[in-house]
PyMOL commands that place a pseudoatom at each C-alpha (Angstrom):
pseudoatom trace, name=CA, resn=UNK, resi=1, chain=A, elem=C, hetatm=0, pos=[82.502, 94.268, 135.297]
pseudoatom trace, name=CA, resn=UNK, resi=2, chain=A, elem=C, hetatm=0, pos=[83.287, 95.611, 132.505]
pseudoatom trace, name=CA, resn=UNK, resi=3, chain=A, elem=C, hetatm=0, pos=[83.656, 99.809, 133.117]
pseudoatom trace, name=CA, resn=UNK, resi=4, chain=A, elem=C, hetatm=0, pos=[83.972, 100.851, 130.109]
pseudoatom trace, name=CA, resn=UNK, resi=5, chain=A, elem=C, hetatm=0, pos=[80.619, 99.948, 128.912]
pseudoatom trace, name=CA, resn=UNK, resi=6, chain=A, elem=C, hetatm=0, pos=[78.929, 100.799, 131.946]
pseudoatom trace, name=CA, resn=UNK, resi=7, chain=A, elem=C, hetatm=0, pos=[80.764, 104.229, 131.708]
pseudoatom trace, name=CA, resn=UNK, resi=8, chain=A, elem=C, hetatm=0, pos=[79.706, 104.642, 128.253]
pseudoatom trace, name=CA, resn=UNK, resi=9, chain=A, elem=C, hetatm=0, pos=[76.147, 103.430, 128.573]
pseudoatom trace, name=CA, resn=UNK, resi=10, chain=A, elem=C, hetatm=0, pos=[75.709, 106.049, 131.621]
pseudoatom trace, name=CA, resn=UNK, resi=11, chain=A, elem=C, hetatm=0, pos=[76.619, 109.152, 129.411]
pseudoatom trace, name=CA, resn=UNK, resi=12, chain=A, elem=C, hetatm=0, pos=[75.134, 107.796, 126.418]
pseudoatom trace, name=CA, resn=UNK, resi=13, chain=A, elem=C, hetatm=0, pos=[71.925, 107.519, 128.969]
pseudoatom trace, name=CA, resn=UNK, resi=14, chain=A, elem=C, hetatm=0, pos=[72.363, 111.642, 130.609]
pseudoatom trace, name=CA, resn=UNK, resi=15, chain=A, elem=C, hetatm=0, pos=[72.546, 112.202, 126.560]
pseudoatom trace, name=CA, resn=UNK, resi=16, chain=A, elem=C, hetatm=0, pos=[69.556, 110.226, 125.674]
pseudoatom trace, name=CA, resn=UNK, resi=17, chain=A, elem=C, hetatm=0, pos=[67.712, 112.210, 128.746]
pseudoatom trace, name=CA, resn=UNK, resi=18, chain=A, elem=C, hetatm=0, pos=[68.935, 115.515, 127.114]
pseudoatom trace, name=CA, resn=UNK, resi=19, chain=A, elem=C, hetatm=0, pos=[68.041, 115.124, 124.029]
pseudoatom trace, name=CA, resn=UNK, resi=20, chain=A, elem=C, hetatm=0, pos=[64.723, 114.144, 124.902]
pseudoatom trace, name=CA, resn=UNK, resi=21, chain=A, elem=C, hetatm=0, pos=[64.329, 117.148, 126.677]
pseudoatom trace, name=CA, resn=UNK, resi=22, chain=A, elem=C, hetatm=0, pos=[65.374, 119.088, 123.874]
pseudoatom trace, name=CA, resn=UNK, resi=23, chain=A, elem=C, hetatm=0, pos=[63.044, 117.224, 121.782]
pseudoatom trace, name=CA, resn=UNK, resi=24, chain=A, elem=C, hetatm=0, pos=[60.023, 117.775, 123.976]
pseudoatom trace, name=CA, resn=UNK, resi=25, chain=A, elem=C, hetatm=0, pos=[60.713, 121.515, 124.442]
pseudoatom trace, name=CA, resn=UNK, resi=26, chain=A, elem=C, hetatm=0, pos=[62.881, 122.990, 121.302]
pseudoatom trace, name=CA, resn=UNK, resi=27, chain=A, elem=C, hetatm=0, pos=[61.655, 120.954, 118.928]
pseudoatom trace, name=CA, resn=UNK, resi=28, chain=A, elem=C, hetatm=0, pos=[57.549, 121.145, 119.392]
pseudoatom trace, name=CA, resn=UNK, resi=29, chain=A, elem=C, hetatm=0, pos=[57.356, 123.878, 117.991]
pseudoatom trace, name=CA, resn=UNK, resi=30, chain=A, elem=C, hetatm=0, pos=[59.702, 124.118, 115.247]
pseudoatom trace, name=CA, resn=UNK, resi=31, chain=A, elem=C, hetatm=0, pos=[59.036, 120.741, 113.498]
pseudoatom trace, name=CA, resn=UNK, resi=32, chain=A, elem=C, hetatm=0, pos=[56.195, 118.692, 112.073]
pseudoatom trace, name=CA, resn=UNK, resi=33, chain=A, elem=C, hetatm=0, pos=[54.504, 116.527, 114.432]
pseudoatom trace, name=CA, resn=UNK, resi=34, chain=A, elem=C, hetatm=0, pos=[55.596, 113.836, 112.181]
pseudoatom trace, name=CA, resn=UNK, resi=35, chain=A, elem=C, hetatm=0, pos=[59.121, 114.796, 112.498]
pseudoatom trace, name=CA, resn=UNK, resi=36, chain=A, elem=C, hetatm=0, pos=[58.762, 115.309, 115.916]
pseudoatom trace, name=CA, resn=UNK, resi=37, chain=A, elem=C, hetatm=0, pos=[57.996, 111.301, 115.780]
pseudoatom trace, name=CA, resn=UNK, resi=38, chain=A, elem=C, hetatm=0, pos=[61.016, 110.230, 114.342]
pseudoatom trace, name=CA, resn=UNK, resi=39, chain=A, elem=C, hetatm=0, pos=[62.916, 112.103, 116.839]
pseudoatom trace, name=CA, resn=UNK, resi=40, chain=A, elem=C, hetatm=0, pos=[61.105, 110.042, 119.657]
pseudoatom trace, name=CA, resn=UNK, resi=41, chain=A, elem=C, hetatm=0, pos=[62.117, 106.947, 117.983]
pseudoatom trace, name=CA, resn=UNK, resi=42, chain=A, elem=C, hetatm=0, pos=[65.422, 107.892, 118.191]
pseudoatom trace, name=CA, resn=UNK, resi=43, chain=A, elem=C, hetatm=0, pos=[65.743, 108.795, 121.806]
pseudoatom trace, name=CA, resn=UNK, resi=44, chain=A, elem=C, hetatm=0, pos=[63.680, 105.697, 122.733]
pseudoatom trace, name=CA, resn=UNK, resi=45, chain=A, elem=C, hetatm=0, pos=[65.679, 103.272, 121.018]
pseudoatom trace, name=CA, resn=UNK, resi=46, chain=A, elem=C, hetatm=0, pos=[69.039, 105.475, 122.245]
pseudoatom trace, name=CA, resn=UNK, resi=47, chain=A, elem=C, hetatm=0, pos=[67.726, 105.100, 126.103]
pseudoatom trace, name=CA, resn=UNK, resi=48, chain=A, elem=C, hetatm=0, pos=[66.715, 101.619, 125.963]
pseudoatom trace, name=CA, resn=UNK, resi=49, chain=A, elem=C, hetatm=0, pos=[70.526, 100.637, 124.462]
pseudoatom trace, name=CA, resn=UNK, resi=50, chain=A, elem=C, hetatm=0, pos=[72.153, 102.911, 126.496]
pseudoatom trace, name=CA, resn=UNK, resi=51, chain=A, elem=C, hetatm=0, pos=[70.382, 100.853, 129.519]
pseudoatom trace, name=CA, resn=UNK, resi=52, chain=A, elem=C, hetatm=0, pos=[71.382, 98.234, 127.981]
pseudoatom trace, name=CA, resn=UNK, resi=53, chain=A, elem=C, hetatm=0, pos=[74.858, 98.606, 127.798]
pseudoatom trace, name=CA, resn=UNK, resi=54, chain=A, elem=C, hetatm=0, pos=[75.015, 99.519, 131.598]
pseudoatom trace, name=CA, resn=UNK, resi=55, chain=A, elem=C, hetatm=0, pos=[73.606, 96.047, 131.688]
pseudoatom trace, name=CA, resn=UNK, resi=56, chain=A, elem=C, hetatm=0, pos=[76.251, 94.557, 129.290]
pseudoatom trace, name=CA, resn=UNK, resi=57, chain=A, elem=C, hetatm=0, pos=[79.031, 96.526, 131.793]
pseudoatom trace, name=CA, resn=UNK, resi=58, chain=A, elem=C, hetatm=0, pos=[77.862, 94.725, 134.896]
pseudoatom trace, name=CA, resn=UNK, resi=59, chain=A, elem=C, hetatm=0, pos=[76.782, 91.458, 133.172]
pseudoatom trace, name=CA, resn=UNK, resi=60, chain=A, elem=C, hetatm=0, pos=[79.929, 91.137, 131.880]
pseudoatom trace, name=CA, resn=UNK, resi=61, chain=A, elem=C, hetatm=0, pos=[81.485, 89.877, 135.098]
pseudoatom trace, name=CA, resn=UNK, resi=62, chain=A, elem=C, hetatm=0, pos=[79.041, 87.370, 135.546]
pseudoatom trace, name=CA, resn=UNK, resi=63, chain=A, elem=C, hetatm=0, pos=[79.364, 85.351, 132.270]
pseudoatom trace, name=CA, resn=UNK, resi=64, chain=A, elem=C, hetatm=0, pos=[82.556, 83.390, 130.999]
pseudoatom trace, name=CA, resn=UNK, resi=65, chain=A, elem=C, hetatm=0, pos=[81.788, 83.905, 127.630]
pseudoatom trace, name=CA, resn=UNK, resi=66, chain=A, elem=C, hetatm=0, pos=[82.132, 88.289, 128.470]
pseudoatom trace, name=CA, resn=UNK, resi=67, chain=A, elem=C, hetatm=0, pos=[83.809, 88.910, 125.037]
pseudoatom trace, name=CA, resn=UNK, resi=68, chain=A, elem=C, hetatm=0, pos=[80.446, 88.315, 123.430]
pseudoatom trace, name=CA, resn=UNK, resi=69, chain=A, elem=C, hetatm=0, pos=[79.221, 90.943, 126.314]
pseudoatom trace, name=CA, resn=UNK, resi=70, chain=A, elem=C, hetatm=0, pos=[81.527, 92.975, 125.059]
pseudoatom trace, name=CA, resn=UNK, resi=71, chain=A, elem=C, hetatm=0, pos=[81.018, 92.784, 121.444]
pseudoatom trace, name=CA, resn=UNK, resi=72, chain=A, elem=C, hetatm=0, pos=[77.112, 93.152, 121.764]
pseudoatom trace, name=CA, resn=UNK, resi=73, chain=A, elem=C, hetatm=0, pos=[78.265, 96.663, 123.983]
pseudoatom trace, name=CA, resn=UNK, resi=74, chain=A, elem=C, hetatm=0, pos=[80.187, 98.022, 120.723]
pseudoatom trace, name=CA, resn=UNK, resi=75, chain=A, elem=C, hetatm=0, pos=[77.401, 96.665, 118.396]
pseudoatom trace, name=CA, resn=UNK, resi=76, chain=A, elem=C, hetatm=0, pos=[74.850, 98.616, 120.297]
pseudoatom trace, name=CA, resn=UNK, resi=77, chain=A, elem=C, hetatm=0, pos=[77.010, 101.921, 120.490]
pseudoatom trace, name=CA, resn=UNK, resi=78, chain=A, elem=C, hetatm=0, pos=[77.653, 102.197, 116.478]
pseudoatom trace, name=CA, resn=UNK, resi=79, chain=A, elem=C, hetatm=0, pos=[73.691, 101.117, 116.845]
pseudoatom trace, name=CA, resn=UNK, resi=80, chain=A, elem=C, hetatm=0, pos=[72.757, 104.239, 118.315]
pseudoatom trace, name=CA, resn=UNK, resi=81, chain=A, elem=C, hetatm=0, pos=[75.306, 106.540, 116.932]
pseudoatom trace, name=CA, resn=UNK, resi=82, chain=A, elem=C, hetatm=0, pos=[74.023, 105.044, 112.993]
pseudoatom trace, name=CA, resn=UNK, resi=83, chain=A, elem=C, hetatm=0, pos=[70.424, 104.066, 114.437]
pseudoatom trace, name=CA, resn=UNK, resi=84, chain=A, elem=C, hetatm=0, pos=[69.228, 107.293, 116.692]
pseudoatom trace, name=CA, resn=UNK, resi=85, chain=A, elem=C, hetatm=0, pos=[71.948, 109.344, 115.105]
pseudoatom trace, name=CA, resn=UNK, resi=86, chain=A, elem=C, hetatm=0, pos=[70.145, 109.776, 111.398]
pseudoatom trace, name=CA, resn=UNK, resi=87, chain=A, elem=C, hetatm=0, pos=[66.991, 110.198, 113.021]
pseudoatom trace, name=CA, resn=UNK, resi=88, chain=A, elem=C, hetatm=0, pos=[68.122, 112.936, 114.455]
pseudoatom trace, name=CA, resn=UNK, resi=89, chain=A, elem=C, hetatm=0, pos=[69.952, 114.719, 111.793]
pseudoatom trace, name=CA, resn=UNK, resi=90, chain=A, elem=C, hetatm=0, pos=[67.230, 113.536, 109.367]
pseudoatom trace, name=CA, resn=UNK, resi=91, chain=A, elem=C, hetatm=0, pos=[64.544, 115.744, 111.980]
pseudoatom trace, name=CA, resn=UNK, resi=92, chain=A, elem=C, hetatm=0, pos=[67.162, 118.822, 112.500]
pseudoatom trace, name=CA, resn=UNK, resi=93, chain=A, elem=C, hetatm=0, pos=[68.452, 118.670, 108.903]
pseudoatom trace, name=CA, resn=UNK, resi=94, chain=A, elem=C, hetatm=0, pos=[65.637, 117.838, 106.880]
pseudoatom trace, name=CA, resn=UNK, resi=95, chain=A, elem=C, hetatm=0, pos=[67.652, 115.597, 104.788]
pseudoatom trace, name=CA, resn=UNK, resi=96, chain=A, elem=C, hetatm=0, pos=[66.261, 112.123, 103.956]
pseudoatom trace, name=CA, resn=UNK, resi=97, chain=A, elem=C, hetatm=0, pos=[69.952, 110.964, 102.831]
pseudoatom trace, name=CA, resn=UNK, resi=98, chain=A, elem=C, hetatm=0, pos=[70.480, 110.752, 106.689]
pseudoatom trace, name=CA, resn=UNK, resi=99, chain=A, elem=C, hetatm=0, pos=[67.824, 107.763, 106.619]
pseudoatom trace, name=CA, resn=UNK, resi=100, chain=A, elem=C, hetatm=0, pos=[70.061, 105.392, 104.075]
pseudoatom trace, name=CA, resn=UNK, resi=101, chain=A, elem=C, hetatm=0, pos=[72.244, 104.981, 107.724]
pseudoatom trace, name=CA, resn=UNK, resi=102, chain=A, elem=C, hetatm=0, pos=[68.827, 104.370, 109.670]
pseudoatom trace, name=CA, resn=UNK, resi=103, chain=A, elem=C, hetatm=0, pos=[68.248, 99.845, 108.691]
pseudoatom trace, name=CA, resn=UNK, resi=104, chain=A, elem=C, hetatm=0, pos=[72.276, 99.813, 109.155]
pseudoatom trace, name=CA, resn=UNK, resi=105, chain=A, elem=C, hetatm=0, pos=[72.279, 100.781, 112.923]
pseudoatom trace, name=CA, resn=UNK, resi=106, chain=A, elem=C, hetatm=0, pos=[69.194, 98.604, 113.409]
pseudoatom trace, name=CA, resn=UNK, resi=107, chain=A, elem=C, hetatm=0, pos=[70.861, 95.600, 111.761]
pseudoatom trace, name=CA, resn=UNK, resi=108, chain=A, elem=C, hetatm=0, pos=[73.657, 96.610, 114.425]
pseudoatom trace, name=CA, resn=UNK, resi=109, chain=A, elem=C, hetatm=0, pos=[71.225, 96.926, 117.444]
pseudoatom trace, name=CA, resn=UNK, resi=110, chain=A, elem=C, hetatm=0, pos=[69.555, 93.382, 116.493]
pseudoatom trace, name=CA, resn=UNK, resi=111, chain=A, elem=C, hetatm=0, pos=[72.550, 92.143, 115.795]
pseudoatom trace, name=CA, resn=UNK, resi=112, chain=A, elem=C, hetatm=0, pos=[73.941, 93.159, 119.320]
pseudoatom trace, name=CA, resn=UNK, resi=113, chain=A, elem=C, hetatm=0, pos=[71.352, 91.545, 120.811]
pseudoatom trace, name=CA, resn=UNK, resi=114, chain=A, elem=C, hetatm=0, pos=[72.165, 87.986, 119.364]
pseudoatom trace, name=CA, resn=UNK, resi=115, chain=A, elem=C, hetatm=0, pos=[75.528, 88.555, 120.884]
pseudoatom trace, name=CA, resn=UNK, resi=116, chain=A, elem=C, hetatm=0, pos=[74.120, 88.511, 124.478]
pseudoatom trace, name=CA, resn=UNK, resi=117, chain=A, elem=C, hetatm=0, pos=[71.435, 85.637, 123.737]
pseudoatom trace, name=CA, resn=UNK, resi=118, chain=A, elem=C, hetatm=0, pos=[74.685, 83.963, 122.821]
pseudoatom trace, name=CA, resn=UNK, resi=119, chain=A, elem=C, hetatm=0, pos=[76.549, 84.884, 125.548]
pseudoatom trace, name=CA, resn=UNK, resi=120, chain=A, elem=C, hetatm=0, pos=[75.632, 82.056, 128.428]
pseudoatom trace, name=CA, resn=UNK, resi=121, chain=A, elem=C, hetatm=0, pos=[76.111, 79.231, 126.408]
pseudoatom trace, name=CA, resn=UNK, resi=122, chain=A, elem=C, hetatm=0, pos=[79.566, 80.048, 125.044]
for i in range(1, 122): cmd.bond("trace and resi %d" % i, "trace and resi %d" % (i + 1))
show_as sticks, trace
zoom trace
């Protein structure tokens, strides 16, 4: 197993929670509904690769090929800091330079999954 992405993808998971929380109860009434949007697509796509990575951390020791594992665990992490991470400072800052960052952290998240397609045949 490989702890340090399970450990990661836990807290990155307790933040995702958070920050969803914060969303549904800070934010509601302070931003657009529209903004408010773009926030949820950033905590859904941070919670489902944050799963994900506790996934990676245990699948890891299952698979000979784990250093694709691994590298589709560090993918997804700069995923969601780039990815989830300018849709959230794009809603709290209402600055759409934040959103140049957005495609890069889903090329990263896509690209993380390929890693653990890739993984059992390797």
């Amino acid at each position: 197993m490989n702890v340090l992405l399970f450990t990661i993808g836990s807290v990155l998971g307790a933040l995702a929670v958070a920050l969803g929380a914060f969303g549904a109860h800070a934010l509601r009434s302070r931003v657009t509904a529209e903004r408010l949007a773009v926030f949820e697509t950033g905590v859904r796509y941070h919670l489902i690769h944050a799963l994900g990575l506790v996934l990676a951390g245990l699948t890891s020791a299952w698979l000979p090929a784990s250093s694709w594992v691994t590298a589709c665990g560090w993918l997804w992490i700069a995923g969601i800091v780039l990815f989830s991470g300018s849709l959230y400072l794009l809603v709290l800052t209402d600055r759409r330079t934040w959103a140049m960052f957005t495609p890069f952290g889903g090329v990263l998240l896509i690209l993380g999954w390929l890693c653990l397609a890739i993984a059992p045949f390797l």
